[in-house]
N, C-alpha and C positions, 0 to 999 in steps of 0.2 A: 882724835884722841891723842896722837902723840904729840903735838902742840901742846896740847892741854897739859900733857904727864910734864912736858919740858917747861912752862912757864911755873907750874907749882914746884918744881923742883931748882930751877935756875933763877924762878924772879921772874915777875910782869917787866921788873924795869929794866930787865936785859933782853929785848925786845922790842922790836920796832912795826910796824906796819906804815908800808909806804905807796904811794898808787905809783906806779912804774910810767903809765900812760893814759890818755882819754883816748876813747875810740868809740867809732859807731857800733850800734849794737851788732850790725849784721857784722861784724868786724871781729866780734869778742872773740871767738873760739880759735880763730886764726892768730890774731896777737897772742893771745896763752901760748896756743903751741907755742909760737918764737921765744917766748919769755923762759918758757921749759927744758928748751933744746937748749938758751944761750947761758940758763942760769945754773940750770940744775939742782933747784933745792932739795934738800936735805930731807925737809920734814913732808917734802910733797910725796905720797906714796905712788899715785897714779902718774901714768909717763905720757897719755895720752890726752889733751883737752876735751871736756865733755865727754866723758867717757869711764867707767868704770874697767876697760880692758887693762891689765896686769894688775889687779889689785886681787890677795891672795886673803880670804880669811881664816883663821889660826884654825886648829883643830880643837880647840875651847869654844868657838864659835859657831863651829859646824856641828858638834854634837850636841848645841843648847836648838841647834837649829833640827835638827832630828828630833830632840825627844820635845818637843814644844805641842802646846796640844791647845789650837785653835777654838775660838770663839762660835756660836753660830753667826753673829756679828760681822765677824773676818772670814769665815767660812762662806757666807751670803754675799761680801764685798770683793771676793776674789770670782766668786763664782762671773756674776755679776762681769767683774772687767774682763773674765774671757767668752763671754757671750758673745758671739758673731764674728770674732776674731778668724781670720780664714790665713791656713798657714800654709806654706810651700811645700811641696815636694820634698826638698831636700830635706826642709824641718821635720816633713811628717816621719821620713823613713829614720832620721837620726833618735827622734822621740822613741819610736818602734824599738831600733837596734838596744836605746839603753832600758828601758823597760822589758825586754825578752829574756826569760827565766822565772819573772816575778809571777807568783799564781795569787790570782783573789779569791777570798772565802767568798761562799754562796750568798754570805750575806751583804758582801761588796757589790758584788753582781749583778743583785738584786734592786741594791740602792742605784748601783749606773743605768741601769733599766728604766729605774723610774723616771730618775730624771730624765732619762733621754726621751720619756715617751711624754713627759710633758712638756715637754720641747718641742715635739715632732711626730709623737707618737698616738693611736686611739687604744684605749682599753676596754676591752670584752669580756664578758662573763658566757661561762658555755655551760649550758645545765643541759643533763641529761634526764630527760624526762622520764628515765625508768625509774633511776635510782635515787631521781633528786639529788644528787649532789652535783655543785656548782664550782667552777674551777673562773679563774678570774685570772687574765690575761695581759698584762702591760701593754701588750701589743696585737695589730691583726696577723702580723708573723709570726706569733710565737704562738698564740693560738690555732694558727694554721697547720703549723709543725707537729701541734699537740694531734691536729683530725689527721694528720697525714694527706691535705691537699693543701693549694695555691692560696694568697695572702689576699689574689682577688675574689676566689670562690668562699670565701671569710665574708669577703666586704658583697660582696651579691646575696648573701645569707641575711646578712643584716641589715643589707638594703629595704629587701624582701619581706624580711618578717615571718619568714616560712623557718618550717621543722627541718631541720639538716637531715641527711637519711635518715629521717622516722625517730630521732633517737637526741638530738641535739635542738636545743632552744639558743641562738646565741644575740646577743643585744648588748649595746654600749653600755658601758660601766657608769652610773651615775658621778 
């Protein structure tokens, strides 16, 4: 962009573009650097080759970056590229530190639920056979939390096919 602002404001014809060197490819990011270090351009903003490190966006940029309000399209395509992604240690706990304070609605919680449990997760319906009413569970944990016993004694219920103490129906969620 500030190429851009400088050529409409100065002229295309005070400007040049010029190839400095040929090199191999596995070579490129090494030659930049030196190109970087020896030249120091002006309109380059970034100080490191291949690299977006020291590059600062404005605070007009970051707040269009805040209130921006995502596609299911781009919603589905981010999802999508951190699928299977497996991150370190150090990232997890840095992730943690700056996310801590932040509370999510029920209704957040609810959605990271799902997802997660169709990811990884079985869903169960627990009826009670006194009252009929039926409670539907993302997960065998969370259902289990609900009986007040183990996530295995859930999945041996439903193994089974059997009445949980006398009182409980519980089967996978269609």
């Amino acid at each position: 962009m500030p190429i851009y602002m400088a050529i409409l404001k100065y002229g295309y014809s005070n400007f040049t573009l010029d190839i400095l060197e040929y090199c191999e490819p596995s070579d490129l990011l090494a030659r930049e650097q030196y190109y970087l270090d020896l030249i120091k351009p002006g309109y380059n903003l970034l100080s490191v080759a291949g690299s977006s490190f020291g590059y600062k966006h404005s605070e007009e940029t970051l707040d269009k970056f805040k209130s921006r309000v995502l596609s299911d399209e781009a919603r589905a395509n981010l999802v999508a590229s951190a699928t299977g992604r497996v991150l370190s240690e150090d990232t997890k706990a840095k992730i943690s530190a700056a996310r801590s304070g932040i509370k999510l609605s029920a209704e957040t919680r609810a959605k990271m639920s799902a997802a997660t449990a169709a990811i990884q997760g079985v869903a169960v319906e627990v009826t009670n056979i006194q009252t009929g009413i039926t409670e539907q569970f993302y997960t065998l944990t969370d259902a289990a939390s609900f009986l007040g016993v183990s996530r295995t004694t859930v999945k041996n219920v439903v193994k089974s096919g059997k009445i949980f103490r006398d009182i409980y129906s519980i089967k996978l969620k269609d």
